[in-house]
C-alpha positions in Angstrom: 5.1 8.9 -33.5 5.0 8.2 -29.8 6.2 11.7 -28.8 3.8 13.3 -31.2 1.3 11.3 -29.7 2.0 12.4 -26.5 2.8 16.0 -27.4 -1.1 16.0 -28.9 -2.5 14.4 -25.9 -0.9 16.8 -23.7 -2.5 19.5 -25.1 -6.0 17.7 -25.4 -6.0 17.0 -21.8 -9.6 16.9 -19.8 -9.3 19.5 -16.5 -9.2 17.9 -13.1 -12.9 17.0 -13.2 -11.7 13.9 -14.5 -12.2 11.9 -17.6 -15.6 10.7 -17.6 -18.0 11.5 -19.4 -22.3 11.9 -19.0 -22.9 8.6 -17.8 -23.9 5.9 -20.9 -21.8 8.3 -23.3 -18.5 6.9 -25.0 -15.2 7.8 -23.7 -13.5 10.4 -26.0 -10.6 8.6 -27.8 -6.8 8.1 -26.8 -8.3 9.1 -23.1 -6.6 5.6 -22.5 -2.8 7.4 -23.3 -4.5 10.6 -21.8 -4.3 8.5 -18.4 -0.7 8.1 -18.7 0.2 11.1 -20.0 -2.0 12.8 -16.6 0.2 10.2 -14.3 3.7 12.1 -15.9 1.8 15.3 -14.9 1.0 14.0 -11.6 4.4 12.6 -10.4 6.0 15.8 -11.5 3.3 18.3 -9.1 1.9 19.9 -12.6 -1.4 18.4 -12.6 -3.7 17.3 -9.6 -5.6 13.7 -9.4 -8.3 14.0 -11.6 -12.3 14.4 -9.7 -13.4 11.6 -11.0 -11.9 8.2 -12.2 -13.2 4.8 -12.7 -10.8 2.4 -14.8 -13.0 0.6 -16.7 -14.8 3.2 -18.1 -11.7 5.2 -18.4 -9.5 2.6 -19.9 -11.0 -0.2 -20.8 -13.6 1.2 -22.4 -11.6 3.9 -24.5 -9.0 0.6 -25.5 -12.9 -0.7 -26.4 -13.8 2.2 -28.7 -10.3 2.3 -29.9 -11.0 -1.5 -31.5 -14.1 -0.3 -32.7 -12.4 2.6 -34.9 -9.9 0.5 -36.0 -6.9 0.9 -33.9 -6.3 -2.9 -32.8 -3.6 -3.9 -30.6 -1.7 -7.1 -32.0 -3.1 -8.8 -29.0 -5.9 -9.8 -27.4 -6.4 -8.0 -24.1 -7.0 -11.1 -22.2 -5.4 -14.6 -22.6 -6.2 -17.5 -20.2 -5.2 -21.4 -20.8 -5.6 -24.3 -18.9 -3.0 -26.9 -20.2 -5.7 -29.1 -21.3 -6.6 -27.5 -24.4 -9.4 -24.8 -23.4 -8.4 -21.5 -24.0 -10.6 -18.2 -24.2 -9.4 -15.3 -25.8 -10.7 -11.7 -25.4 -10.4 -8.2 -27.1 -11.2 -5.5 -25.4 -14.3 -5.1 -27.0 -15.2 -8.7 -25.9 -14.0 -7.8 -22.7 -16.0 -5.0 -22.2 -19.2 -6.7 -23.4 -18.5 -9.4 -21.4 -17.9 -7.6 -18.4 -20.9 -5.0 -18.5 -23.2 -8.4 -18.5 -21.3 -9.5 -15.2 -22.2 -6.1 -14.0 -25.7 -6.9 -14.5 -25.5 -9.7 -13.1 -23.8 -7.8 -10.0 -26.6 -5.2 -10.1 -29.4 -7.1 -11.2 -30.2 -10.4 -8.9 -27.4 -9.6 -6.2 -28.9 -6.3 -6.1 -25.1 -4.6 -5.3 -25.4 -0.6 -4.8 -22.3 1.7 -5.0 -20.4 1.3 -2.4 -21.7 -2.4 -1.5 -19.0 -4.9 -1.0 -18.1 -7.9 -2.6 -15.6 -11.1 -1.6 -14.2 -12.9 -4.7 -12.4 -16.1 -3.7 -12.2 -17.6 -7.4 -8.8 -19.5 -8.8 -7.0 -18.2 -12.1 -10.1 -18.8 -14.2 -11.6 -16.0 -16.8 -14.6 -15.1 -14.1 -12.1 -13.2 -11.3 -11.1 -10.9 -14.3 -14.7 -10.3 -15.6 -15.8 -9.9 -11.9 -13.2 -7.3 -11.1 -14.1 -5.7 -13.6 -17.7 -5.7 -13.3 -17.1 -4.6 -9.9 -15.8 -0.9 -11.2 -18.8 -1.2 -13.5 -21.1 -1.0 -10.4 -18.7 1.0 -7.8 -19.1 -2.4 -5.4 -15.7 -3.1 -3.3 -13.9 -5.5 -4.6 -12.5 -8.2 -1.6 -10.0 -10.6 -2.9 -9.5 -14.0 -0.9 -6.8 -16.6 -1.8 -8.8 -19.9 -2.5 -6.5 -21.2 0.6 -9.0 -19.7 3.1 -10.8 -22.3 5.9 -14.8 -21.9 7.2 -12.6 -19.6 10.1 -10.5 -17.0 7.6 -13.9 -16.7 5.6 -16.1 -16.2 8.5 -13.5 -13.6 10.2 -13.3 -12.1 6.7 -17.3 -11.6 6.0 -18.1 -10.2 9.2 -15.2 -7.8 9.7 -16.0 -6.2 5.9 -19.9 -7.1 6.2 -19.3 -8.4 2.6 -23.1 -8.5 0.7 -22.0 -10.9 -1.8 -19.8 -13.8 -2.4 -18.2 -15.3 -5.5 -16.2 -18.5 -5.6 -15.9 -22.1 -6.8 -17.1 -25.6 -5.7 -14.4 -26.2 -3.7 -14.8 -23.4 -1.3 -19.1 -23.6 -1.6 -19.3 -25.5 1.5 -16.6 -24.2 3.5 -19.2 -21.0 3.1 -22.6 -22.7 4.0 -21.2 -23.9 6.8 -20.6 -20.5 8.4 -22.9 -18.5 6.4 -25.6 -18.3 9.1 -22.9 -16.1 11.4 -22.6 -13.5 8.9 -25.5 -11.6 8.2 -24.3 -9.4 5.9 -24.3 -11.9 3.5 -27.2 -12.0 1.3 -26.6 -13.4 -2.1 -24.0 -16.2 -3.3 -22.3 -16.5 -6.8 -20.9 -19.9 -7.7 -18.8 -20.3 -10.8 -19.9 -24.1 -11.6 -20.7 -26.3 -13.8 -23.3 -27.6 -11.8 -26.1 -26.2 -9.9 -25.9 -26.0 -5.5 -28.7 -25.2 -3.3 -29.0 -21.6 -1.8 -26.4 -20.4 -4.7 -27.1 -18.4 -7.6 -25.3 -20.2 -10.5 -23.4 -17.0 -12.4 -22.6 -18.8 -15.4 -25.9 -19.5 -16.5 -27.1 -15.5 -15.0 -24.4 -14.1 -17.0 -25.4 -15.7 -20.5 -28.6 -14.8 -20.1 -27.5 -10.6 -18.9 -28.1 -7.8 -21.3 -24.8 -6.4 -22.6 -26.4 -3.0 -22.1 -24.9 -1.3 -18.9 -24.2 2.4 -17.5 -21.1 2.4 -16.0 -21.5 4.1 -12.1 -19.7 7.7 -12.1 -16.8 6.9 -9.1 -14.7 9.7 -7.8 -10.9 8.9 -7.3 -11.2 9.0 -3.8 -13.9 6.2 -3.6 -13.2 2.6 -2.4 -12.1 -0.2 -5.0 -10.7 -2.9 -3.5 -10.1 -4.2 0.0 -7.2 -6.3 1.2 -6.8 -8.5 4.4 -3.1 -8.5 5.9 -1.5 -11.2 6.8 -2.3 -10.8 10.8 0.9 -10.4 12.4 -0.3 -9.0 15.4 -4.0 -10.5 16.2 -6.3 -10.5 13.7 -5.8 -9.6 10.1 -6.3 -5.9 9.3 -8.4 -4.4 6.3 -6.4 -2.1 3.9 -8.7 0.2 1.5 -7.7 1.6 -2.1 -9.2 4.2 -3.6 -10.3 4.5 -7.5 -7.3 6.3 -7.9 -4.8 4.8 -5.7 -5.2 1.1 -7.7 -6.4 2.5 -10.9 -4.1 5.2 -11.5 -1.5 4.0 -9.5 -0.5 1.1 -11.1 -0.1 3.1 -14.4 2.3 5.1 -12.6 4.6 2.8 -10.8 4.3 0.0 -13.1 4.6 1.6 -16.4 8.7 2.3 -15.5 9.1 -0.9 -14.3 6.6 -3.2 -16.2 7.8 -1.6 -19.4 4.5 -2.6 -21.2 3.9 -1.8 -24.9 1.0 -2.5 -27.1 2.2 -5.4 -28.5 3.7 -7.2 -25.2 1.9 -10.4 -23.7 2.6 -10.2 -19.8 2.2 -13.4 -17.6 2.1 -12.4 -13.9 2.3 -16.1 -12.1 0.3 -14.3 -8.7 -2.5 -16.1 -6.3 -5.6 -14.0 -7.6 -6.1 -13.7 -3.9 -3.0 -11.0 -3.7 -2.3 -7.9 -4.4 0.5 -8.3 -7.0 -2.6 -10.1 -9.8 -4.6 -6.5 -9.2 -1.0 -5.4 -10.5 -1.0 -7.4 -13.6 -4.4 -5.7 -14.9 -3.9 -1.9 -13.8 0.2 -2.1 -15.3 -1.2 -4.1 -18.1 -4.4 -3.1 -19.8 -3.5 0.8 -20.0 -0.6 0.3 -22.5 -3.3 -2.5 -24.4 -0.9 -5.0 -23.3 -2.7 -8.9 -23.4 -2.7 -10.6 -19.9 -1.5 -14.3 -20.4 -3.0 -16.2 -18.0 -2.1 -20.2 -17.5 -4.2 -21.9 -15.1 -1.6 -23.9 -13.2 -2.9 -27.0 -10.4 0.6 -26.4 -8.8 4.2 -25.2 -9.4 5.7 -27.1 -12.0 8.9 -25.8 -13.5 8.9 -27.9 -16.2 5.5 -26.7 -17.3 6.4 -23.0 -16.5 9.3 -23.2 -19.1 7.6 -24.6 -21.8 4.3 -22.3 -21.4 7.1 -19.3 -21.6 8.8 -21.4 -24.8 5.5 -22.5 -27.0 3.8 -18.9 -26.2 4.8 -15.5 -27.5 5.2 -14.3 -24.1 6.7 -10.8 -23.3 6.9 -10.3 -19.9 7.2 -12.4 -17.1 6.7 -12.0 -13.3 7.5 -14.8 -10.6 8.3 -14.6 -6.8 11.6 -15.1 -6.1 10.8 -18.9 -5.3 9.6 -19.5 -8.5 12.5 -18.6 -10.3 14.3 -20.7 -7.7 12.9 -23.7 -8.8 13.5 -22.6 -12.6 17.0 -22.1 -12.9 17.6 -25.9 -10.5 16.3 -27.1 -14.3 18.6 -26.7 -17.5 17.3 -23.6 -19.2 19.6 -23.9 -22.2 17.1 -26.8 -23.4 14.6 -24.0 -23.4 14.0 -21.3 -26.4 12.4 -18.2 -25.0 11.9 -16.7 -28.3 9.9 -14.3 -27.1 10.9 -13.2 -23.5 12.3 -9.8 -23.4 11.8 -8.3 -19.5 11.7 -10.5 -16.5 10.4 -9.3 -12.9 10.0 -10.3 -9.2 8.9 -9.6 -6.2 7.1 -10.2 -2.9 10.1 -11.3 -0.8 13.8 -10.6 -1.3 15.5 -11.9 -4.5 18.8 -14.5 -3.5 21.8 -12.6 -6.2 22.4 -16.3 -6.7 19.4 -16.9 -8.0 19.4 -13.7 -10.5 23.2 -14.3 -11.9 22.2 -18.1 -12.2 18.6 -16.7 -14.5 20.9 -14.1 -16.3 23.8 -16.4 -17.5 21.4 -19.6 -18.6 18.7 -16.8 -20.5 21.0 -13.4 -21.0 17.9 -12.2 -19.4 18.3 -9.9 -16.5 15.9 -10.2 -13.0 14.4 -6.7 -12.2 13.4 -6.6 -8.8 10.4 -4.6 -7.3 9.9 -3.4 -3.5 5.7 -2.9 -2.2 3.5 -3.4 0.1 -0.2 -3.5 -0.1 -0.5 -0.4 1.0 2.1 1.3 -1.0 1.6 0.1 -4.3 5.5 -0.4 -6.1 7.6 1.3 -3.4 11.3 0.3 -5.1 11.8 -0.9 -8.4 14.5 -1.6 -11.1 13.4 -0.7 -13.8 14.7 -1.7 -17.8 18.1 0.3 -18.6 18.7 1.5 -14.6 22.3 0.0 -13.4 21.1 -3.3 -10.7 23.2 -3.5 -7.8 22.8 -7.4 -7.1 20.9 -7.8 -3.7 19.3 -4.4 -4.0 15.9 -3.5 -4.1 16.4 -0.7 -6.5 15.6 3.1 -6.2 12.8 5.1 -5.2 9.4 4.4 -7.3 7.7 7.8 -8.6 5.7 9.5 -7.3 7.1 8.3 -4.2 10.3 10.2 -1.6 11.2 7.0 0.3 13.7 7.4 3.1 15.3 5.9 5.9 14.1 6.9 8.9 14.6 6.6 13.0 11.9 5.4 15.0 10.9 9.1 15.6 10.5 9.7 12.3 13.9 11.7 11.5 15.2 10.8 8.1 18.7 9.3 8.4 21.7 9.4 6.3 22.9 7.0 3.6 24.3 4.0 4.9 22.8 3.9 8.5 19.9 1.4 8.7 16.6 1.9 10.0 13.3 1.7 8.8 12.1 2.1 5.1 9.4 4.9 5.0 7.4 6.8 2.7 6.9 10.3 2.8 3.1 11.0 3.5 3.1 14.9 4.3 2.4 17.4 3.5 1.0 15.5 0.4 -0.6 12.2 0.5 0.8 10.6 -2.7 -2.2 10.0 -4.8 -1.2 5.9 -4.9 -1.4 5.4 -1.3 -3.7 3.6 0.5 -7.1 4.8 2.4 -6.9 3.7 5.9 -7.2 0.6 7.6 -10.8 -0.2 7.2 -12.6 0.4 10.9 -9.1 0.7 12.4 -7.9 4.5 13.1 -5.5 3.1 15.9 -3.3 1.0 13.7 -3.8 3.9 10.6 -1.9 6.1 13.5 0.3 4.0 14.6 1.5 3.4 10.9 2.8 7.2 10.6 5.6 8.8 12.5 6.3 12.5 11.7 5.6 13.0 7.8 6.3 9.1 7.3 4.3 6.2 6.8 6.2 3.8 8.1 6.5 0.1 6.5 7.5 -1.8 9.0 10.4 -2.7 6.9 14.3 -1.7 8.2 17.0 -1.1 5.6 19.8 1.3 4.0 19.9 3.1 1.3 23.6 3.7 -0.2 25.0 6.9 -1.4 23.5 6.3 -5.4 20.2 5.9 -3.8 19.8 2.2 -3.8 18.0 0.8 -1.3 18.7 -2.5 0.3 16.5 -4.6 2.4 17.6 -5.9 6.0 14.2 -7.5 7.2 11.1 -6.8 9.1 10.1 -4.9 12.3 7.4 -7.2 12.6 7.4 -11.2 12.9 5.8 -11.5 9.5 7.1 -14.8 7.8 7.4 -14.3 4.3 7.1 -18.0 2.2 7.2 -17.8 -1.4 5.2 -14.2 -1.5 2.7 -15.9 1.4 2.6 -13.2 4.0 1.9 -15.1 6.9 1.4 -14.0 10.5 2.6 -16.0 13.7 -0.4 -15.5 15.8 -2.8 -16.6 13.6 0.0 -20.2 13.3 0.1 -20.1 16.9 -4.0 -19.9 17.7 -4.0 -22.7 15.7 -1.7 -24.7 17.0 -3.4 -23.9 20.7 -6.5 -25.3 19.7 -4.7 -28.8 20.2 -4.4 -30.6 23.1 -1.3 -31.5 23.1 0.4 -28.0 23.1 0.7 -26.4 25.6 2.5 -23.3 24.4 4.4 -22.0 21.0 6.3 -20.0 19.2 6.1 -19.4 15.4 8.8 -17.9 13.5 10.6 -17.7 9.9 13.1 -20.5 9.4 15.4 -20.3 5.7 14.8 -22.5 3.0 16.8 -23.0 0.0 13.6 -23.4 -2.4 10.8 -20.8 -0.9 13.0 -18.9 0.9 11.7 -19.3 4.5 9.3 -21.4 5.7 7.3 -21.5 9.1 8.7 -23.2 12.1 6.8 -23.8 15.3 8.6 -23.8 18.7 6.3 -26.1 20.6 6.2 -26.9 24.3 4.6 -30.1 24.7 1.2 -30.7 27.5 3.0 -33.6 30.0 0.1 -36.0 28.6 1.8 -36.0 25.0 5.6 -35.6 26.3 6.5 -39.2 25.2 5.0 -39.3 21.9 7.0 -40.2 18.9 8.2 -36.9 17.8 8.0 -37.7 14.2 4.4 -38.8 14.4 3.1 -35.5 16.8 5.3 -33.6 14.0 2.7 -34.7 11.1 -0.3 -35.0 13.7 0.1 -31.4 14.4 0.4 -29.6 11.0 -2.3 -31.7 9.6 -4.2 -29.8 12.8 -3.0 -26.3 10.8 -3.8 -27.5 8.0 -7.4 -28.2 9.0 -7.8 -25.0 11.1 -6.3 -22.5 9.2 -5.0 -21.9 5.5 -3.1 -24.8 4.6 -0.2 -22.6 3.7 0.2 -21.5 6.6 1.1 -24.9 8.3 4.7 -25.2 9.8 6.9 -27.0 7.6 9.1 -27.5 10.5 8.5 -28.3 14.5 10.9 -28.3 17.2 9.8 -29.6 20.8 11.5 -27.5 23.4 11.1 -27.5 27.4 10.4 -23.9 27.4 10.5 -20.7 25.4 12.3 -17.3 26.2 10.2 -14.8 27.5 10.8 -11.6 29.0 10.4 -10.6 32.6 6.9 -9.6 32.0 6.0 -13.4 30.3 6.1 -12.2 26.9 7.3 -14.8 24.5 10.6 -13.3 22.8 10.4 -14.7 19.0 13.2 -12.3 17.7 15.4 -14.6 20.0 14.3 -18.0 17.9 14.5 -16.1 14.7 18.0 -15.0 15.3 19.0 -18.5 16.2 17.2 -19.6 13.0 19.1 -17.6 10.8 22.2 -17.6 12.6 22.6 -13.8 13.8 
C-alpha cells in the first residue's frame, strides 16, 4: 500500500510553484504525503524547493480535510496532560479550527501583518501549539522564549527583534510591565490566564469569542517563520532566522529518518517550548499524522516520567541526555513500557554508559541526533543504522557534512577539526537565513564552501562522526545552551567581585554544569566562603535566567590571562575536565 501510495503521489505532484492553493480554497488531498514524497525529490537534486510553502495550510490543513473525508489517523494530532486530571485532546480538524480562531485573534485585536513579529514565552500548555500555529496562519514570526527569561533577557530580546506582540503567562506578566515602556515596538500583550491584568488582552476569553472562519496568508518558502536567540557566547545573544521552508520542510526531511514517525505513533518530545528541539516535535510529527503527547511537568521527576511512558500508549520518546541519566539511576524493570518502540536524544553528548545502561533495563536502543539551531538535524542514528557507542551518527540528508581546517579545507577521516556543513554552491534548502541584523557574524560563520559550527570532531573511515567539543566557551547543561559572558555580566554587577571567569565544569547527572572563577573585591576577602557562595548565585539568579546560575564557585587570587589581559578560560576548562 505504502509504495503504491507513493508511486501515485509521485506522479500527481504540484510543479515548483508550490502547493498552495487560491487563497480560502481546500488543499488538494494526500498533499500532506505529497510534502514528503517532494523532500525524497529534494535531498536527491530531482526536484527544487517548492515557490510557495506554508505548513499549516499545507499539512495541517490537508491532514484536516483528510479527517473530513474519512481517512482518520488512530490518534489524535495533539495530546497534552497535566498530572492532575485535565487533559485536552485534538484532531486535526479541531486543531485547525482552533487554530484559525487564534489567528483571528493574532490578526484581529493585535492587528499582526505578514511579516510582523511575535515573542511567545508560554510553558507546555495547549496555547504555544495553537499560537505557533496561528502564527503560519498570519505569516507573523514566530519568537520563542524559555519561561526562564528575567525583566533584562526580555527587554534585550524585544528591542533587538522589535517584537509587536507578546504572549505569555502570569508568571512572566510583570517581569514585562516592568520593562515594557523601553521597547516601543511593543504594542499589544496576550496573557494566557485565568484571570484578567491591566494593560493585557486576556486571549482566552478573545479566542472563544474568534470566528473559526480564516484565510490562511500565501507565504513563500523563503519567508521568515520563526526566530531564535543564541545562547550569547560571545556578547550578546544573536538572532537566527528560518525560513517557511527551512523549519517547515526541513523537519520532514531530517526527522522523518530519524523520528521514524507513522500514523499511528504518539511521540512525547520532553523539550522547553522555549527551544528549538519542541519546533522539532511538531514539523517531524504532524506530517506523518503522528499525535504529539504532551505532559505538562512542574519539574523533572523520573518517577513520574516512567509511569507517564507506562500508563500511556506512547511511541516515541525524546529526552536530553540528562534526562535519561536520571532514568536509568531508577529500576526500570518495575516499569512496563508496553508501548515504547524508538527512543531519541539530543542537545549535548550522550555518556555510552548511560545508553548500554537504557538498552539492557528496556531492550530499547538510544538513537542519538547531532544539530544546531541553525542546522536543523546535522547527525543522526537513525532506526536499523549500526550505532557506534559514543558517536554522533552519520551525515543527515540533505546535508555533506565534513571535517574541515580552519581554512576551510576538508580533512581526512580520523584527523579532528571542526564539524562543517557544506553551504556552496547550493544552500541546502533546511539551512538557516542569516543572523538577523548581523551580516558580520553570518560571515564569519562560513569558511570556503562551509558553514562552520563551531563544533570540532572526526569522522571515522565508515562515516561516523564523533564529537570532541566546542570552539567556543558555550556551556552546555542538560540541553541549556548557556554563554559565559552573559554569567559573568552578571556576576560583575556585584560588589563583591571583582573579576570572573565562567566555564563548563562535569557533572555526573546534567552533564556539566557552570562554574564561576571569582576573584574577590579586598572588602569581601574574609567572608565565609560558603555564605558569599549562596549570596552570589542567588545574585544570578535574580539578574539573569535562573538556569544560568553557577552551580559551583571557586575564589581564586587571580585568573590567567594572556599578555594582552585577556582572560584565558580554555586554561580553567582544561583543568576542569582534566586535559
Amino acid at each position: 500500500m505504502r509504495l503504491w501510495l507513493r508511486g501515485l503521489l509521485l506522479q500527481t505532484l504540484r510543479s515548483s510553484r508550490g502547493f498552495c492553493g487560491p487563497p480560502g480554497q481546500p488543499p488538494p488531498p494526500l498533499a500532506s504525503q505529497k510534502i514528503v514524497a517532494t523532500w525524497e525529490a529534494i535531498s536527491l537534486g530531482r526536484q527544487p524547493v517548492p515557490e510557495y510553502f506554508n505548513f499549516a495550510h499545507d499539512v495541517l490543513d490537508v491532514w484536516s480535510q483528510m479527517e473530513k473525508a474519512g481517512h482518520r489517523p488512530p490518534n489524535p494530532a495533539f495530546w497534552w496532560i497535566d498530572g492532575k486530571g485535565a487533559e485536552v485532546r485534538w484532531s486535526f480538524e479541531e486543531l485547525g479550527r482552533q487554530s484559525r480562531k487564534a489567528a483571528n485573534v493574532l490578526g484581529g485585536v493585535c492587528g499582526l501583518q505578514p511579516g510582523d513579529r511575535m515573542m511567545l514565552v508560554l510553558p507546555r500548555i495547549p496555547e504555544w501549539w495553537l499560537v505557533s500555529v496561528a502564527c503560519m496562519r498570519t505569516g507573523a514570526v514566530m519568537i520563542p522564549g524559555v519561561t526562564q527569561l528575567t525583566e533584562k533577557d526580555l527587554k534585550y530580546r524585544l528591542q533587538a527583534s522589535r517584537a509587536k506582540t507578546i504572549i505569555t503567562s502570569d508568571s512572566l506578566a510583570p517581569r514585562v510591565d516592568a520593562i515594557s515602556a523601553d521597547c516601543p515596538s511593543l504594542q499589544t500583550k496576550l496573557l494566557v490566564s485565568d484571570s484578567s491584568r491591566p494593560g493585557w488582552i486576556d486571549f482566552r476569553e478573545h479566542l472563544q469569542e474568534a470566528s473559526a472562519e480564516h484565510t490562511c496568508v500565501r507565504t513563500k518558502s523563503q519567508d521568515p517563520l520563526a526566530i531564535y536567540f543564541t545562547s550569547g557566547t560571545t556578547g550578546a545573544p544573536k538572532m537566527v532566522e528560518h525560513s517557511q521552508c527551512s523549519y517547515g520542510l526541513g523537519f520532514v526531511a531530517s526527522g522523518r529518518r530519524w523520528v521514524a514517525l507513522t500514523e499511528s505513533d504518539i511521540f512525547w518530545n520532553m523539550t522547553d517550548t522555549g527551544w528549538v528541539k519542541a519546533a522539532w516535535t511538531f514539523f517531524s510529527a504532524w506530517p506523518n499524522g503522528s499525535c504529539i503527547f504532551v505532559h505538562e511537568l512542574p519539574h523533572v521527576d523520573a518517577k513520574v516520567i516512567l509511569n507517564t511512558v507506562s500508563q500511556f500508549p506512547i511511541t516515541t520518546l525524546c529526552c536530553v541526555p540528562t534526562i535519561f541519566r536520571l532514568l536509568v539511576q531508577e529500576d526500570l524493570t518495575r516499569y512496563q513500557f508496553q508501548s515504547l518502540r524508538h527512543c531519541l536524544t539530543g542537545g549535548e553528548a550522550l555518556n555510552p554508559n548511560v545508553r548500554e545502561k537504557w538498552k539492557s533495563q528496556t531492550g530499547l536502543e538510544l538513537h542519538e541526533g547531532y544539530g544546531q539551531s541553525e542546522t536543523v538535524l546535522i547527525c543522526a542514528n537513525p532506526r536499523g543504522m549500526k550505532i557506534k557507542s559514543g558517536s554522533m551518527g552519520k551525515a543527515s540528508p540533505p546535508y555533506d557534512v565534513q571535517i574541515v581546517d580552519d581554512k576551510g579545507n576538508a580533512l581526512p577521516p580520523g584527523e579532528e577539526g571542526n564539524i562543517a556543513v557544506r553551504i556552496r554552491p547550493t544552500r541546502p534548502f533546511c539551512f538557516f537565513s542569516c543572523y538577523l541584523d548581523n551580516p558580520e557574524k553570518t560571515a564569519a560563520s562560513e569558511q570556503g564552501s562551509f558553514y562552520i559550527t563551531g563544533d570540532r570532531g572526526h569522522m571515522d573511515e565508515d562515516g561516523y562522526f564523533w564529537f570532541v567539543g566546542r570552539n567556543d566557551d558555550v556551556i552546555n547543561s542538560s540541553s541549556y545552551r548557556i554563554g559565559p559572558v552573559e554569567v559573568e555580566s552578571a556576576l560583575a554587577e556585584h560588589q563583591a567581585v571583582l573579576e570572573s571567569a565562567v566555564v563548563s565544569s562535569p557533572d555526573p547527572i546534567r552533564g556539566e554544569v557552570v562554574k564561576a572563577f571569582v576573584v574577590l573585591s579586598p572588602a569581601y576577602s574574609s567572608c565565609d566562603p560558603e555564605e558569599l557562595t549562596r549570596e552570589l548565585q542567588e545574585h544570578v539568579k535574580r539578574v539573569t535566567a535562573p538556569y544560568k546560575y553557577p552551580r559551583k564557585v571557586a575564589f581564586v587570587s587571580e585568573l590567567p590571562k594572556t599578555v594582552s589581559g585577556k582572560i584565558q578560560r580554555s586554561i580553567l576548562r582544561r583543568q576542569e575536565w582534566g586535559k
